[in-house]
C-alpha positions as a printed Julia matrix, in Angstrom:
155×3 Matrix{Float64}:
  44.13   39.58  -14.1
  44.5    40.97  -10.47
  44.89   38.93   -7.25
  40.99   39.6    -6.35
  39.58   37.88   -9.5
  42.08   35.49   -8.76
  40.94   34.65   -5.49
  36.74   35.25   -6.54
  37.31   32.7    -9.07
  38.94   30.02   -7.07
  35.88   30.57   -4.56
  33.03   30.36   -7.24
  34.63   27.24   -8.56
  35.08   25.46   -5.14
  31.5    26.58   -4.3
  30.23   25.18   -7.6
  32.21   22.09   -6.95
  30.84   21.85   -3.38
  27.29   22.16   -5.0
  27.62   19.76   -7.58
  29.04   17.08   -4.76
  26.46   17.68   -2.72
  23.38   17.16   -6.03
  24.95   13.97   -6.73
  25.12   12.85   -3.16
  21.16   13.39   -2.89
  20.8    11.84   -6.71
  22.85    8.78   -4.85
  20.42    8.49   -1.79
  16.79    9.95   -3.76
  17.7     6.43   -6.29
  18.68    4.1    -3.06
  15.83    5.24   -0.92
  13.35    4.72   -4.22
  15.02    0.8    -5.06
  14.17    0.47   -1.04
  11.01    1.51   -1.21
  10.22   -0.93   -4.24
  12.02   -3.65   -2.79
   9.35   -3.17    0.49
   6.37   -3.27   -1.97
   7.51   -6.44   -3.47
   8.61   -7.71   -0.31
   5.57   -6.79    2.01
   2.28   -8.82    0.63
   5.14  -11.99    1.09
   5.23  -10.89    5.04
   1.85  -10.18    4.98
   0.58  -13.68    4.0
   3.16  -15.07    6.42
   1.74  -13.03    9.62
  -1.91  -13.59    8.35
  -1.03  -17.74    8.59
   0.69  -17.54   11.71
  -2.27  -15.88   13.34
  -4.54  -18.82   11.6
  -1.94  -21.26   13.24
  -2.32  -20.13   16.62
  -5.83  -19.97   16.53
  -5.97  -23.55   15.16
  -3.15  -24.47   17.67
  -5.79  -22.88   20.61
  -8.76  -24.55   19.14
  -7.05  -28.29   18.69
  -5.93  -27.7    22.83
  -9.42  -26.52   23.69
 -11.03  -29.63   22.1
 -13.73  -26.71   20.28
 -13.61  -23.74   18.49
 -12.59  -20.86   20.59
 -11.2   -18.61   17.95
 -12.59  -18.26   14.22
 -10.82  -16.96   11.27
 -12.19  -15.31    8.41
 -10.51  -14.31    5.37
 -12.71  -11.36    3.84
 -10.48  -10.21    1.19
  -6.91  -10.99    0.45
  -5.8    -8.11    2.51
  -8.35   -8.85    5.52
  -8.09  -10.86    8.4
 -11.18  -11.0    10.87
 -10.75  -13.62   14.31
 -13.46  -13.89   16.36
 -13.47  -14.8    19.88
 -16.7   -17.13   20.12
 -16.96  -17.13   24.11
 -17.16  -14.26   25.39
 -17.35  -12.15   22.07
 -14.34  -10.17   20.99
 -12.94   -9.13   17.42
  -9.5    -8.75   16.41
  -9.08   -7.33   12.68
  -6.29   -6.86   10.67
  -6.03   -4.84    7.22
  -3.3    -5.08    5.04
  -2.28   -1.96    3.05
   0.02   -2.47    0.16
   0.77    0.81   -1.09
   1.76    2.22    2.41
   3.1    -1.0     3.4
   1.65   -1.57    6.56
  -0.41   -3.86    8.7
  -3.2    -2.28   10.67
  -4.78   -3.77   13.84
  -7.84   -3.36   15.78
  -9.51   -5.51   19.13
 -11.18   -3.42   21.28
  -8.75   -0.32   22.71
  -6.06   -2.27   21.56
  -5.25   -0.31   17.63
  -1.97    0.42   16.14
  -0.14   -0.17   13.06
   2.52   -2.41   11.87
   4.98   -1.23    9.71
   6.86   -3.03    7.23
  10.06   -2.03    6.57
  13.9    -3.69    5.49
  16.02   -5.61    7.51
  19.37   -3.38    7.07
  21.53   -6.32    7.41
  19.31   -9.06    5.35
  17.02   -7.09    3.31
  14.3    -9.03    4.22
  10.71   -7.35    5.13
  10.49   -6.66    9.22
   7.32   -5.76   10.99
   8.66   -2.49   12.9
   6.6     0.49   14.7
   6.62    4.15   13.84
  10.53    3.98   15.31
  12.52    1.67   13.19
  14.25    0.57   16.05
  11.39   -1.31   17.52
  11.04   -4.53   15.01
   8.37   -7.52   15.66
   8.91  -11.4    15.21
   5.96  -12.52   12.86
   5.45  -15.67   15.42
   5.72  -13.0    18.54
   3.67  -10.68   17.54
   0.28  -13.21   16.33
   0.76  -13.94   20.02
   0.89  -11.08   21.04
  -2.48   -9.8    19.13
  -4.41  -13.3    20.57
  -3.3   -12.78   24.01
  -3.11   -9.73   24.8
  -5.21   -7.26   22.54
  -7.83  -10.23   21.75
  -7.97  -11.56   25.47
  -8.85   -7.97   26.85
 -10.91   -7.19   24.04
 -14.44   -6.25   24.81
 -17.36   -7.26   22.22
């Protein structure tokens, strides 16, 4: 065998090496970013039922200060929250979606989405926006919806 089939050879087995790295390399992170993705949908209804009672708090916590009820809560479905702002009248809604494992809100011009995503250093569901850097306290962020979306919230 010459030095040029030498050499060709050498070459197609590095390359085929090189390819073979680099399938199990995306085997490696398809199978961690799947086990992520199910750890958020088990994690996520948990959060979910966490933010929906601190909202339900802090509208008790407003309505015990106030001496009447200023806010009403109303459970529609498990993955519904509707407040109501008795005086003047204002809605705040919130819709939980399980498969895309995020919160959406809605009180007047104030709408957005919540996203839930993974802590990287606890693994525990977050509330984050579209950029994962951006994540949301549960307690922060029921505030945040009352007081500021819900407050300026017309009708």
């Amino acid at each position: 065998m010459g030095e040029f089939g030498k050499r060709m050879a050498a070459q197609i087995q590095d390359s085929e090496k090189q390819r073979e790295a680099v399938r199990a390399q995306a085997d490696t992170e398809s199978s961690a970013a799947v086990e992520r993705e199910r750890l958020i949908g088990k994690l996520a209804p948990e959060l979910w039922h966490n933010f929906r009672a601190a909202i339900i708090a802090k509208c008790e916590e407003v309505n015990k200060a106030c001496g009447k009820d200023y806010y009403r809560c109303h459970d529609e479905m498990p993955n519904k929250l509707h407040v109501i702002r008795l005086n003047p009248v204002a809605n705040l809604r919130l819709e939980f979606f399980p498969d895309g494992s995020r919160i959406h809100f809605e009180a007047g011009s104030c709408v957005g989405d919540y996203l839930v995503r993974l802590d990287d250093g606890t693994e525990k569901a977050i509330l984050s926006d579209a950029y994962p850097i951006h994540t949301f306290e549960i307690e922060g962020t029921a505030e945040h919806l009352l007081e500021d979306c819900l407050e300026n919230a017309q009708f």
